[in-house]
Structures are given as structure tokens and as C-alpha cells.
Residue, then its C-alpha position, 0 to 999 in steps of 0.5 A: x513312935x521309937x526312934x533309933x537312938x543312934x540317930x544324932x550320931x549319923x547324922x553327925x557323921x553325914x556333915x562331916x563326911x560331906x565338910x571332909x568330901x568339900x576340903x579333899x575336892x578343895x584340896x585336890x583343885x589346889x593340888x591340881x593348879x601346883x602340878x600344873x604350876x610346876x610343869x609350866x616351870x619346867x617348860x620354861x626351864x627347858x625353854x632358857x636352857x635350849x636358849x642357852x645352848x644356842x647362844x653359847x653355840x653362836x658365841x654372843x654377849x657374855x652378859x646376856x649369857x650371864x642374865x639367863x644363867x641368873x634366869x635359869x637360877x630363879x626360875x629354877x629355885x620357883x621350881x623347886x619351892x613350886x614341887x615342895x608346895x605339891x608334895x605338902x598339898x599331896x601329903x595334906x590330900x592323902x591325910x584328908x583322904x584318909x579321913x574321909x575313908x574313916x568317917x565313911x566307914x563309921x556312917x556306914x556302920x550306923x547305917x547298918x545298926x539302924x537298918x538293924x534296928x529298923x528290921x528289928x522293930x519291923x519284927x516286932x510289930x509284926x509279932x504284936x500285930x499277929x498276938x493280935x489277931x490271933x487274940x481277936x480269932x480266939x475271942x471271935x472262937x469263943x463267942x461262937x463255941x460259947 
């Protein structure tokens, strides 16, 4: 029996859109923990900047002032390292998306050229199938004419 010729090729094509569909939901995961990463940052900088202005407001200890200050600082650097890591992680999510996108596009395309063929080769046995009948018909004619 024929085989599409093609077929190694999709099935390729399935694995890796099935490897690129694994490391874009791999991606998106880690995409996810930075954001919320970066949001529970920026609820902790608000947090020391409201304790902030409350102290500044009850005039305590200048060194305690001081060491949120340092706080707010560090805190503030871990956001802004956290936010570049997720627009690195979105970037690296559209490329892979895009892939997937791609890859997706070739295998359908297969797909139809096999379903094609597939419809072609119906065709043509239904014609050998009929050439056949016809050819028993007119034998059996024939015979009985003959």
C-alpha cells in the first residue's frame, strides 16, 4: 500500500509543536511567578513608603528613618531587576509563541496536502475498482451474447 510521502515530515512537525507547546506553557509559568513576583514588590514598597510618612509625620529616630530609606532602596533595586527579568520572560514568550504560530501553520499545511492525497488515491481506486467491474460486465456480456 502507497504511503504519503510527506509523512515523516508531520510527524516531525507534530513533536516539535508539541516540545514548543511544553516550553511556551513552561514559559508562560515562569512569566507568571515574576509578575507576581513584582507585584508583591511593589506592595512592599508601598508598604515602607506609608511607614515612611508616618514616621516622618511622628518625628521618631532618624536612624530608623535612615534604615527604611536603605530598605526602601533595596527593595526598590529587587523591583526594578524583578520587572527587567519579566519583560525578558515576555519577550522570550512572544518569540516562542511565535514558533509555535509557525510550526503550527507548516503541519496544517501537511496535513492538507495529505488529506489531498489521501483523497486522490480514494479517487483513484474507485476508478480501478469501476475499470474493473465495468471489465467483468462486459466479459460477463459477452459470454452471454457470444
Amino acid at each position: 500500500m502507497a504511503r504519503f510521502k510527506l509523512e515523516p515530515v508531520l510527524n516531525y512537525k507534530q513533536k516539535v509543536e508539541e516540545k514548543l507547546a511544553k516550553e511556551l506553557a513552561h514559559l508562560e509559568h515562569q512569566l507568571r511567578e515574576k509578575q507576581a513576583f513584582v507585584r508583591q514588590l511593589k506592595r512592599k514598597k508601598e508598604e515602607i513608603l506609608n511607614k515612611l510618612r508616618s514616621c516622618q509625620n511622628d518625628v521618631q529616630d532618624v536612624g530608623e528613618i535612615m534604615a527604611y530609606f536603605h530598605y526602601l532602596a533595596a527593595v526598590e533595586y529587587k523591583f526594578k531587576k524583578a520587572q527587567r527579568e519579566v519583560n525578558i520572560f515576555q519577550k522570550q514568550w512572544e518569540n516562542k509563541r511565535q514558533e509555535l504560530i509557525f510550526i503550527s501553520k507548516e503541519k496544517k499545511v501537511l496535513e492538507r496536502l495529505k488529506e489531498r492525497w489521501q483523497q486522490q488515491r480514494q479517487l483513484l481506486l474507485r476508478r480501478k475498482e469501476q475499470y474493473l467491474l465495468d471489465e467483468v460486465g462486459i466479459n460477463g456480456f459477452i459470454r452471454k451474447e457470444g
